[in-house]
C-alpha positions as CSV (number, residue, x, y, z in Angstrom):
1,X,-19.5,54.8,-74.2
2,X,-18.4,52.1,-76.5
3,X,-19.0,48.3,-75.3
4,X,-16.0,46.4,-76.3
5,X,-15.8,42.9,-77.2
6,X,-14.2,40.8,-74.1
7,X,-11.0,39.7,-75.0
8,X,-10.6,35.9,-75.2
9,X,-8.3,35.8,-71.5
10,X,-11.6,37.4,-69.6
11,X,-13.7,35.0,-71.3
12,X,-11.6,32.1,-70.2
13,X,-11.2,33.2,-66.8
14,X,-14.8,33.8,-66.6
15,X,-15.4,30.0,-67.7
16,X,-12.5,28.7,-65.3
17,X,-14.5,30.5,-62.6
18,X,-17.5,29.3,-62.6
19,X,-16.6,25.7,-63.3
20,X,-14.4,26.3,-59.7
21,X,-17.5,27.7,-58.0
22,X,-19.2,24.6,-57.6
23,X,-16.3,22.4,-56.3
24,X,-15.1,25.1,-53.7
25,X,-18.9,24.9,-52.5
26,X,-19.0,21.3,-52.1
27,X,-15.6,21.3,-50.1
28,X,-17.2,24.4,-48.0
29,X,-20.6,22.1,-47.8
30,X,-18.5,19.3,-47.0
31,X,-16.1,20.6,-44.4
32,X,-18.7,22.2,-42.5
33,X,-20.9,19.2,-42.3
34,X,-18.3,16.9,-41.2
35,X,-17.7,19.6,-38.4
36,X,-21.0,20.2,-37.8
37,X,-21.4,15.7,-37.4
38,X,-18.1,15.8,-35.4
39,X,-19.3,18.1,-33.1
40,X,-22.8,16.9,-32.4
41,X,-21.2,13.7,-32.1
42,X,-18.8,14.9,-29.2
43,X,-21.8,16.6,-27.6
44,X,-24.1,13.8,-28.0
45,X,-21.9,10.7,-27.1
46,X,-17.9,11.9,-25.6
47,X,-19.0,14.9,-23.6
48,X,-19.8,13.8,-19.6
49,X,-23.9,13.8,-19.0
50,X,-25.4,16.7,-17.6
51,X,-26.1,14.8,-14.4
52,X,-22.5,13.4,-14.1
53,X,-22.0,13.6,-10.4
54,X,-19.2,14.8,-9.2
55,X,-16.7,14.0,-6.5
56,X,-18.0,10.9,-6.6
57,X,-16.1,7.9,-5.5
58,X,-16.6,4.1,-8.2
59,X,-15.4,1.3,-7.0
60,X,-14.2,-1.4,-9.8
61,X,-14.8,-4.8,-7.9
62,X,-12.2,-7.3,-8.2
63,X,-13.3,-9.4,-11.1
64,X,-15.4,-7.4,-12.9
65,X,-15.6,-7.8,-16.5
66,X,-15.8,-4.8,-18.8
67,X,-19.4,-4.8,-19.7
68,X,-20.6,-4.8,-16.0
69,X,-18.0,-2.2,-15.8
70,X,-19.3,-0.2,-18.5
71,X,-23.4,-0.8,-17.0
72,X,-22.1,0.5,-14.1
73,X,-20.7,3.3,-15.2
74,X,-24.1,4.2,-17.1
75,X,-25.9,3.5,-14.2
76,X,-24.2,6.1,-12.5
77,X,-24.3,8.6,-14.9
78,X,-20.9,8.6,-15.5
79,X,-21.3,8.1,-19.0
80,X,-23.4,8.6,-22.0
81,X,-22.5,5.3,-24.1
82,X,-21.2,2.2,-23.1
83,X,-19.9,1.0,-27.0
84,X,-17.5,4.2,-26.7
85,X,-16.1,3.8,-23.3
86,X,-15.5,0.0,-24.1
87,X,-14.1,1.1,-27.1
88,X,-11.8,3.5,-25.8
89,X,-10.8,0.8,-23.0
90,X,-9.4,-1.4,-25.9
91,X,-7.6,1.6,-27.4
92,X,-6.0,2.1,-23.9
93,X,-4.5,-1.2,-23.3
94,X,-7.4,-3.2,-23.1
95,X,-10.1,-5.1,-21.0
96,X,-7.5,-7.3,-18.8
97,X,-5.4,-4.0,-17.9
98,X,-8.6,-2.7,-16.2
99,X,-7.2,-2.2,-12.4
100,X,-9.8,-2.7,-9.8
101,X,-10.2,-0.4,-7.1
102,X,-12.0,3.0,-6.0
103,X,-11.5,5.6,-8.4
104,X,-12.2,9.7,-7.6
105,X,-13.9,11.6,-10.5
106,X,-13.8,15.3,-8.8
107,X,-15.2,17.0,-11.9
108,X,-17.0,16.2,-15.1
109,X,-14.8,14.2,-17.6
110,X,-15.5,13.2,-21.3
111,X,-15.9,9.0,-21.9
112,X,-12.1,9.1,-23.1
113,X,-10.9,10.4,-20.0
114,X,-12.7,7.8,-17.8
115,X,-11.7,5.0,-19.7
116,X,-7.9,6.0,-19.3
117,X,-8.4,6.8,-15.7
118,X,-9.8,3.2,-15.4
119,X,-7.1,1.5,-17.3
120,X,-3.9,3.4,-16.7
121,X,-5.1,3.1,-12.4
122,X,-5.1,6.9,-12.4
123,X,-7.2,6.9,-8.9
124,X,-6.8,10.9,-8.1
125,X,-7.4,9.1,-4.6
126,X,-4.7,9.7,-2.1
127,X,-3.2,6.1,-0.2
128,X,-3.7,5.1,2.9
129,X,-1.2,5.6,5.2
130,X,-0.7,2.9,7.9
131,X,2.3,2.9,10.7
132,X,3.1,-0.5,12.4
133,X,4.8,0.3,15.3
134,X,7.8,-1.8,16.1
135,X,6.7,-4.8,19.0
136,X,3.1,-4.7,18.0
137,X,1.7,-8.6,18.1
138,X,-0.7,-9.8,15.1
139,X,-3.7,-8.5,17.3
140,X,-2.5,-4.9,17.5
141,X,-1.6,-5.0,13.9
142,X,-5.1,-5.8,13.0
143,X,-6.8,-2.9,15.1
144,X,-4.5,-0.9,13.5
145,X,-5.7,-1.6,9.9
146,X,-9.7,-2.0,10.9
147,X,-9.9,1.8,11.2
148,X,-8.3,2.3,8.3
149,X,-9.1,0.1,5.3
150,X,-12.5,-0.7,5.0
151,X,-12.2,-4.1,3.6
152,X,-10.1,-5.7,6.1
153,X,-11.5,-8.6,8.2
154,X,-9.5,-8.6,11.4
155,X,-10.7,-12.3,12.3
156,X,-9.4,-13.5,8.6
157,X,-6.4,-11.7,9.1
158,X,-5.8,-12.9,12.6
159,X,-6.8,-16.6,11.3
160,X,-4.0,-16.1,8.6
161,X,-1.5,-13.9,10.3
162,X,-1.2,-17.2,13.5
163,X,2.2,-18.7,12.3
164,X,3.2,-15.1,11.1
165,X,3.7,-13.8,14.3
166,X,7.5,-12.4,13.9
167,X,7.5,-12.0,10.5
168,X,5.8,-9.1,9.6
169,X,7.8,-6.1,9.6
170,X,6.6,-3.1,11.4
171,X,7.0,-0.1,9.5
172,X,4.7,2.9,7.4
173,X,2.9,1.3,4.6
174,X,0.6,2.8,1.8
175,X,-2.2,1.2,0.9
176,X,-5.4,1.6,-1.7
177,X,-8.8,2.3,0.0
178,X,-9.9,-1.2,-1.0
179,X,-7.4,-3.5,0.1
180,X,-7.6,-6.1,2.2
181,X,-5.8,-8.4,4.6
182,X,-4.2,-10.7,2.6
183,X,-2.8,-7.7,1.1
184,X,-1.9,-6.3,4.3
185,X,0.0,-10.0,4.8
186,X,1.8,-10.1,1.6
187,X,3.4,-6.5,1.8
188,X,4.0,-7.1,5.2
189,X,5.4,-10.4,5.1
190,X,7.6,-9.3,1.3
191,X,9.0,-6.4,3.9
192,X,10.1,-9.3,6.7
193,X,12.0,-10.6,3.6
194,X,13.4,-7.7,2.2
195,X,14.4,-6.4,5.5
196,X,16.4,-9.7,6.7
197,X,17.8,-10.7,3.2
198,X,20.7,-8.4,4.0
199,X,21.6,-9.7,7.5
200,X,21.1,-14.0,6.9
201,X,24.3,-14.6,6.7
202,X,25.4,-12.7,10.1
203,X,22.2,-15.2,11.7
204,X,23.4,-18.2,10.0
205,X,27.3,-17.3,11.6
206,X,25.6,-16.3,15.0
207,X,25.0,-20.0,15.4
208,X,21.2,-19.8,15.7
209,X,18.7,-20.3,13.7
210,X,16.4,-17.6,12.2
211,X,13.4,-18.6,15.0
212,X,15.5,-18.5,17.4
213,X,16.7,-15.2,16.5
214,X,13.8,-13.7,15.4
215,X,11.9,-14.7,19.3
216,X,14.8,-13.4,21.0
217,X,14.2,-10.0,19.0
218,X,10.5,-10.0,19.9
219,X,11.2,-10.4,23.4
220,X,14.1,-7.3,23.7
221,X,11.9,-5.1,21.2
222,X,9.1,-5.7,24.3
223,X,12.2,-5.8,27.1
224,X,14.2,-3.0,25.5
225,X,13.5,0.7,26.6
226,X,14.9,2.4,23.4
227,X,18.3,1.3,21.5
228,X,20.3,1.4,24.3
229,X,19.1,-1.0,25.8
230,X,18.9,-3.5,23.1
231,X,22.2,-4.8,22.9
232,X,23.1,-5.7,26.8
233,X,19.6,-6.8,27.2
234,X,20.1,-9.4,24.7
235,X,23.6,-10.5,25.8
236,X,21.9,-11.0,29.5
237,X,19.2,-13.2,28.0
238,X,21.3,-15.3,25.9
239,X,23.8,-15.5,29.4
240,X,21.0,-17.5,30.9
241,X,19.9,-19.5,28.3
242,X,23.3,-20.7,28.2
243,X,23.3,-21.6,32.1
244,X,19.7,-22.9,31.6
245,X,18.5,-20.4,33.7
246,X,14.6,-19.6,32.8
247,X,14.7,-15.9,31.3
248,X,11.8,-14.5,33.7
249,X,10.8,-11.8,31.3
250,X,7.7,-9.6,32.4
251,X,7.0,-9.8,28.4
252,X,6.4,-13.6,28.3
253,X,5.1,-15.0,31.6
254,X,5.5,-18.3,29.7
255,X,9.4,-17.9,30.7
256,X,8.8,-17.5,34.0
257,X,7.7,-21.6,34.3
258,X,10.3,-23.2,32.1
259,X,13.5,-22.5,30.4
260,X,14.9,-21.1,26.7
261,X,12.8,-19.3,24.4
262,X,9.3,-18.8,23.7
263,X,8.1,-21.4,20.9
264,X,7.6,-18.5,18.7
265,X,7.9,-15.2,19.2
266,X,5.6,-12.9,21.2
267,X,5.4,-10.1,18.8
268,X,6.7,-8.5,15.4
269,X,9.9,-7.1,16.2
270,X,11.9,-4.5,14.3
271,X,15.5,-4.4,12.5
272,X,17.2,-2.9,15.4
273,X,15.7,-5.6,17.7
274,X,16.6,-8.2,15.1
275,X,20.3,-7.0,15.2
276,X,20.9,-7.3,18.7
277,X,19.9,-10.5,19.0
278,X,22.3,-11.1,16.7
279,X,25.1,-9.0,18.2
280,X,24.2,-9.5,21.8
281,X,26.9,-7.2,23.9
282,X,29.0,-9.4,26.2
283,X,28.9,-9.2,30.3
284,X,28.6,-10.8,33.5
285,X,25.2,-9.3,34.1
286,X,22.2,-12.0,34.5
287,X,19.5,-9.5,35.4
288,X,18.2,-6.1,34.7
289,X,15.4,-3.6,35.9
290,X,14.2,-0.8,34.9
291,X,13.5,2.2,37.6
292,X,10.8,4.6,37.4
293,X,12.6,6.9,34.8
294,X,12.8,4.1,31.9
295,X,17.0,4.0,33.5
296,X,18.2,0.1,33.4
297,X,20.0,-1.1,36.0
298,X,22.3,-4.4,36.2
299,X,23.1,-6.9,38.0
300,X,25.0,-10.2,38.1
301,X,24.0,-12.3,41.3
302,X,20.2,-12.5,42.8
303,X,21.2,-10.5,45.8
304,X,22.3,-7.7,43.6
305,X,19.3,-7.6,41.8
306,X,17.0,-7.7,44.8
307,X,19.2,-4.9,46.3
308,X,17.8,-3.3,43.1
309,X,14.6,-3.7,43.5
310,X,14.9,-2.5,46.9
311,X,16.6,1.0,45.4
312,X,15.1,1.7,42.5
313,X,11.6,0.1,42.5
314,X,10.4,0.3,46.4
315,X,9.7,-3.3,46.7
């Protein structure tokens, strides 16, 4: 077999070949070392540590500042560095949007993901649900939130809550886990406001002032056996104010020794309470009972109502 001369195209693809080799290398060698950094790096600082324990429950005090923050978080073995998870904090918004607050971490999470957890107030935690019934007085309120958020001080609360009574509107709230009573007071209190915005004007044309209105309500919420009730209840109790009669209501003994209203009211009435106090419904009627069943009975002269009493109550 002959061997031919190479023509001068192999020869030049031959030379444009192997001065390519080397460059594709280096972009192999280099591609796979960045990959190779990128992931130890991951592995080493972003991934959660081994011991990360889980359905654990971190509690960012009110406060806190993003390095003892970021200690803490160490400490706990919730992550590996604390330059990356302040770092990613500032990427996320920032140290002052850090919410504080208890935070769930159910299952291991890379740094990333706890920082935007922290920031964004993504607690994966479930709020607390409170129900303020409606007549409850400050001191039922406050047993009512001791069982259920830990950080309430009753005796604070009760301290605060003394020229509130009224004013705090009884309905379901949802709270954080750490939350205290002044919160308790400023959602219920913003409520109270939100709830009688609507309905000033129909107090301020009633003729009495909000006070006034507000005890009457606390004393038919506590009177009152369901909505019924309400409306002729109130129109009896304003019928003897108005002839200076004392009201003699089981629900303030107070009124049993001297006429009008309370000073304040006895308890934190609700919206329904409030409106018939308002919109008391006319009669003759200046007393009322209730009989065994919860049924009301009326009546207008004293005689009546002890003939009542006599009928319906066996005294």
């Amino acid at each position: 077999m002959e061997n031919l001369p190479l023509s001068n195209n192999s020869t030049e693809q031959l030379n444009h070949s192997s001065k390519f080799n080397p460059l594709v290398k280096s972009a192999i060698i280099f591609f796979l070392s960045l990959f190779l950094f990128l992931s130890l790096f991951y592995f080493l600082f972003l991934t959660a540590p081994k011991n990360f324990p889980e359905q654990t429950i971190v509690t960012v005090e009110k406060g806190s500042t993003l390095t003892s923050i970021s200690e803490d978080l160490k400490a706990k073995h919730l992550i590996k560095s604390k330059v990356l998870f302040e770092t990613f904090v500032v990427i996320y918004g920032g140290e002052y949007h850090i919410a504080d607050g208890d935070y769930l971490f159910e299952n291991k999470l890379p740094v990333f993901e706890v920082a935007r957890r922290i920031v964004k107030r993504d607690r994966h935690l479930a709020p607390v649900k409170v129900t303020i019934p409606e007549g409850y007085d400050n001191k039922e309120i406050a047993d009512a939130y001791s069982s259920k958020l830990r950080n309430f001080n009753a005796d604070e609360f009760l301290l605060e809550a003394k020229t509130k009574e009224g004013y705090l509107f009884p309905d379901t709230y949802f709270f954080f886990t750490n939350d205290n009573q002044d919160d308790v007071l400023k959602y219920m209190g913003e409520t109270f406001e939100k709830k009688i915005k609507p309905i000033m004007n129909s107090i301020t044309s009633s003729g009495k002032n909000e006070n006034e209105i507000i005890t009457m309500a606390s004393i038919i919420e506590r009177e009152a056996n369901g909505d019924s009730d309400r409306g002729i209840i109130s129109g009896i109790l304003w019928n003897r104010i108005s002839k200076k009669m004392p009201l003699q209501v089981d629900a303030a003994p107070e009124t049993y020794k001297t006429r009008g209203l309370p000073k304040n009211p006895i308890c934190n009435p609700g919206l329904e309470a409030i409106k018939a106090a308002i919109n008391p419904v006319a009669s003759h009627y200046l007393y009322y009972l209730h009989d065994k069943n919860g049924v009301i009975h009326f009546a207008t002269t004293f005689s009546e109502h002890k003939l009542n009493k006599i009928k319906y109550l066996n005294k």
